[in-house]
N, C-alpha and C positions, 0 to 999 in steps of 0.2 A: 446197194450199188456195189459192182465188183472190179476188181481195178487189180492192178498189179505192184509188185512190194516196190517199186520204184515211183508209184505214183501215190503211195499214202503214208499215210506216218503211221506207224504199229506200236507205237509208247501204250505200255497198258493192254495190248490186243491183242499181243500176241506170244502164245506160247508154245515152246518147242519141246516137243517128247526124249526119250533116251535110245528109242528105236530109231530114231529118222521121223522123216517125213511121212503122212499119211494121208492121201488125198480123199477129201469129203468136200461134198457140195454142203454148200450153205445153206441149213433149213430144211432141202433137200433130199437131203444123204448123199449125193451124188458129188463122187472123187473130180477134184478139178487137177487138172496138170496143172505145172508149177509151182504150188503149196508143198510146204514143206511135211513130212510127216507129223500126224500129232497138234498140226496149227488146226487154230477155229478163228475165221474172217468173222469179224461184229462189224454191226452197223454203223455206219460216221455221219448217218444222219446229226443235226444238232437237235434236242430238244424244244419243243415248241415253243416254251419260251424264250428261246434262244431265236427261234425264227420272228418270233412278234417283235421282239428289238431290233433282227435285223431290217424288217421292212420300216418299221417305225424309222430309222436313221437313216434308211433309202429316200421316206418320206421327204425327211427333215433336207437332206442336202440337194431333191428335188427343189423346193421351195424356195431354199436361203443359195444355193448356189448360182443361180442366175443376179437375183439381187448385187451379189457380191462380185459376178461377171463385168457385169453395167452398172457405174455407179448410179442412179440416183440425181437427179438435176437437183439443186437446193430449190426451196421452198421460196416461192418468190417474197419478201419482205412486205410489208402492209404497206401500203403508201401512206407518207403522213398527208394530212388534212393538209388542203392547199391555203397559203399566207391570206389572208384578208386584204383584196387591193384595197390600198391610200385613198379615201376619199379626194379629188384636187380640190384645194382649195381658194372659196369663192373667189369669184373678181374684183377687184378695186370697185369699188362706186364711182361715179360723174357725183360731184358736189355742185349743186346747183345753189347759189346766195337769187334770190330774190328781193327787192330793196321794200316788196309793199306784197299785201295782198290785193295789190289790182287785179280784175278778169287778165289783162292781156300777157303779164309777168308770168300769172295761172296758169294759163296756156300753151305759151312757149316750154314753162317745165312739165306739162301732162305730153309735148309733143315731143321733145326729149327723153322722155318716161317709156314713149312705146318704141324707142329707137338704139336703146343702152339698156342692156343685161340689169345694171343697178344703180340706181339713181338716189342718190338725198339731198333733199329737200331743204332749205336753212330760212325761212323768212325772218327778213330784219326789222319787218312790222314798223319803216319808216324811223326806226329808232336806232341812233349810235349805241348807246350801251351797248341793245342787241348785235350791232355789227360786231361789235368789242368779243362779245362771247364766242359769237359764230368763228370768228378769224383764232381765238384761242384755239377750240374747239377744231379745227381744220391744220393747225399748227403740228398737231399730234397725232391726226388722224392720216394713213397712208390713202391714196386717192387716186382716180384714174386722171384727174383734173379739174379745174374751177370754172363753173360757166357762172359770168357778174349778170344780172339781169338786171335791169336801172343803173342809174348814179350811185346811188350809194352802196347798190353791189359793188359797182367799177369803183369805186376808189377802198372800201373793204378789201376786197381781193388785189391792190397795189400793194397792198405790204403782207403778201403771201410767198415769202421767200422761197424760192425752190417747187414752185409750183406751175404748171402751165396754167396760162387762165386765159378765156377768151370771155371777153364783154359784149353786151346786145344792148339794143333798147336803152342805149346812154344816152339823151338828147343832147348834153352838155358838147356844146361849139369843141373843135376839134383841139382849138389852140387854150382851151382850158380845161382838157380832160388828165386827170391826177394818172398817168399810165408809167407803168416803168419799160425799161428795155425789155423785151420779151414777152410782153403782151399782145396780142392778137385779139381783133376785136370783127365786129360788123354793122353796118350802117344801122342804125335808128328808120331812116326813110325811105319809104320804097321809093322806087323810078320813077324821076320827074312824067319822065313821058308815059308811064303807064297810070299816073295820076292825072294830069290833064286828058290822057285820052278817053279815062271812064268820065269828067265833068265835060268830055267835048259832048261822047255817046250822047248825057240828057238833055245837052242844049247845044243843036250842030250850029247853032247862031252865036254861039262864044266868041267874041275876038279882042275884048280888050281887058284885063286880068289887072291889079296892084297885089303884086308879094309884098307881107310887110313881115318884117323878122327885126331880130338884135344885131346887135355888132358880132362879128368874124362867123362870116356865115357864107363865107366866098367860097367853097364847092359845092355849096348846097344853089348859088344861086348863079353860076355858071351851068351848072347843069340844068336847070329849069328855065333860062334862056335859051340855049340849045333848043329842048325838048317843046318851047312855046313857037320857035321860029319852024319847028321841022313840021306841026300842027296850023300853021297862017297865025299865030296869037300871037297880041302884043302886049309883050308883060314888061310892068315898070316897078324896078325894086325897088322898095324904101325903107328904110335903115331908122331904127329909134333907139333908145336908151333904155328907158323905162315903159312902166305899164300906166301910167300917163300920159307920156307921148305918143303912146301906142292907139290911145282915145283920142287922143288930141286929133290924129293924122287920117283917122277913121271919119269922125265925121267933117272933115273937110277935103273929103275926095274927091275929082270933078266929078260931074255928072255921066259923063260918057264912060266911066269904069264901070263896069257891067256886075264885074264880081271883083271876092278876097281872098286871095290864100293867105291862109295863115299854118308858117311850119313851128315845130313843138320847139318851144325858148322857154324854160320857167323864170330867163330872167327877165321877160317883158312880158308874160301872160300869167298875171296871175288868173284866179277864180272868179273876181269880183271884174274884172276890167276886161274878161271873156265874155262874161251875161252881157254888160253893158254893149259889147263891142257887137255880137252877135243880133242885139236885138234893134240896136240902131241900123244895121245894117238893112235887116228885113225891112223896116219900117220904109227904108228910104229906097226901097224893091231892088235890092243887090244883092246877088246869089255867093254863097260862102264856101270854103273846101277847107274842113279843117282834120287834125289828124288822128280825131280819136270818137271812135261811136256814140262813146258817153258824153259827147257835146251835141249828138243830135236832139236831144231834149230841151233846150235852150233856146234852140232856134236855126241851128246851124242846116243848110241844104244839102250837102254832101260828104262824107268823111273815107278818107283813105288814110289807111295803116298797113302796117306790115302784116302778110301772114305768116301765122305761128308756123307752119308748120315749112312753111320758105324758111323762116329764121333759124330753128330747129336744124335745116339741112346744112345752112352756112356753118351754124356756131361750129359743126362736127368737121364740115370740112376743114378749116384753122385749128381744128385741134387735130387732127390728125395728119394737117400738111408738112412735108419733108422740112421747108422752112419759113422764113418768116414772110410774110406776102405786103409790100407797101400799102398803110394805111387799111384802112378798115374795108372788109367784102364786101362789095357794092348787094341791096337783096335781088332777086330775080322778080317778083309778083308783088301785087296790092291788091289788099281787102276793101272792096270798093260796098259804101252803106249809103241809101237814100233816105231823106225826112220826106215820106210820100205827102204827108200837112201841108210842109212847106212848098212841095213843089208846086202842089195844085194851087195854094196862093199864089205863087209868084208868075199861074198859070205857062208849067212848063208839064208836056205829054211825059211820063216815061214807060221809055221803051220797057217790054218785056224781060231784057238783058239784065233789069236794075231791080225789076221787081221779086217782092218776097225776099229779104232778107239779104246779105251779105255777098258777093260775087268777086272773085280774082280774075285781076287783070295781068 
């Protein structure tokens, strides 16, 4: 490359004679003007290894100089593993006390069963003691509430401090049920009038009825007056003490009483003065309406009870109502049962409506 003494550096390159200047071309032989005499131009090429490092570091600041232009976004962080949600934790149970293991107590808690998340179950197996344990037992345990099934659920569940508790299926007369303030309960008996109207159904020739019950039994027997007059029936209530007087007043009924209700009192029915009672009855062709199926074997005609699954809807509605509602939820329906035996003795048709088993009115 040829250049002029203003554009290279001559350190080492150049040398000057004692004559002057002497113009020679480069390689050549050929005199260039403005060389000094006696100079010789070398080459300013750099050696090749001088050029491989210069490209090599051409390389490198290709590369790394952009990099260093534009930072770099940081490397996004891992995410941590997300928390484990909180299992919630279950729901309270419904405590249900049961006073026996009768079919009907059964019942009402299997129809409870399918209507509440969690249910337990306490049979008192008839036995105080067992009430003893259960009520311990329920003392310490948190609860969504108490359902008494029987007597002796309802009065177990009276000394459940701080509990809500709703009673069912308590037969016990109203002016001697053990209840404290805050109890909520529900009828024992279905509707008069939906009981006489399933014993009108199997005999439209009904019209003269004796209710016999115990002492304090006056809305049980206002209402079945009512419900007899709004049917054409003419019902005459009779009041006894015991379950002797209770035979006594049975067989010396007129003649013209057709039929018996008898509403559930275990203090004037026992077991032995039932049989007696039912079977004098038949003998002397008077049709019977009593309140529990497992007296249709005996001899009884017709049996209405509460159904379970009416009862089930009441108990929930008093437990879950804003407040407290006077006296005990009247049910809505009756479980109406015929003794087909019997009727065809006492030579009564039944309808369709009654046959095969069990039917709500």
């Amino acid at each position: 490359m040829l250049g002029s003494p203003q554009g290279l550096d001559f350190k080492n390159t150049l040398r000057t004679g004692a004559r002057g200047p002497r113009r020679r071309s480069v390689k050549s032989g050929h005199q260039e003007g403005g060389l000094p005499r006696g100079s010789r131009l070398l080459s300013v090429e750099p050696p090749r290894s001088s050029r491989f490092a210069a490209a090599l570091v051409s390389l490198l600041l290709f590369v790394l100089l952009p990099g260093c232009a534009t930072p770099r976004a940081p490397a996004p962080e891992p995410e941590s593993a997300p928390e484990r949600a909180r299992e919630p934790a279950p729901p309270r149970p419904l405590a249900v006390l049961i006073s026996d293991d009768i079919a009907m107590y059964q019942e009402v808690a299997h129809a409870l069963g399918r209507r509440v998340a969690r249910v337990q179950v306490h049979s008192l197996k008839g036995d105080e003691r067992e009430a003893e344990a259960a009520a311990a037992r329920l003392a310490r345990t948190p609860v969504l509430g108490v359902v008494a099934i029987g007597s002796l659920a309802t009065r177990t569940a009276a000394g459940l401090v701080g509990q809500r508790v709703v009673y069912c299926l308590d037969f016990t007369p109203e002016t001697q049920r053990p209840v404290r303030p805050g109890m909520r309960g529900v009828r024992a008996w279905p509707p008069a009038l939906a009981q006489l109207r399933a014993w009108k159904e199997l005999d439209p020739g009904l019209a003269r009825v004796a209710l016999v019950s115990g002492e304090g039994r006056r809305p049980l027997v206002e209402e079945a007056l009512a419900a007899a007059e709004q049917l054409g029936i003419e019902l005459e209530h009779i009041e006894v003490k015991s379950d002797r007087e209770l035979l006594y007043v049975v067989k010396r009924l007129r003649p013209e009483i057709q039929g018996i209700w008898f509403p559930p009192d275990s203090r004037v029915l026992s077991a032995a003065a039932m049989r007696e009672a039912l079977a004098h009855s038949l003998r002397q062709g008077k049709q019977t309406l009593v309140f529990s199926s497992q007296l249709l074997q005996y001899g009884a005609l017709v049996s209405v009870e509460a159904d379970p699954d009416d009862v089930a809807e009441r108990v929930l509605e008093q437990l879950h109502a804003a407040s407290d509602t006077p006296g005990p939820l009247p049910l809505h329906e009756a479980r109406t049962s015929v003794n087909l035996r019997i009727a065809h003795q006492l030579g009564l048709a039944v309808p369709p409506t009654l046959q095969g088993g069990s039917h709500v009115f």
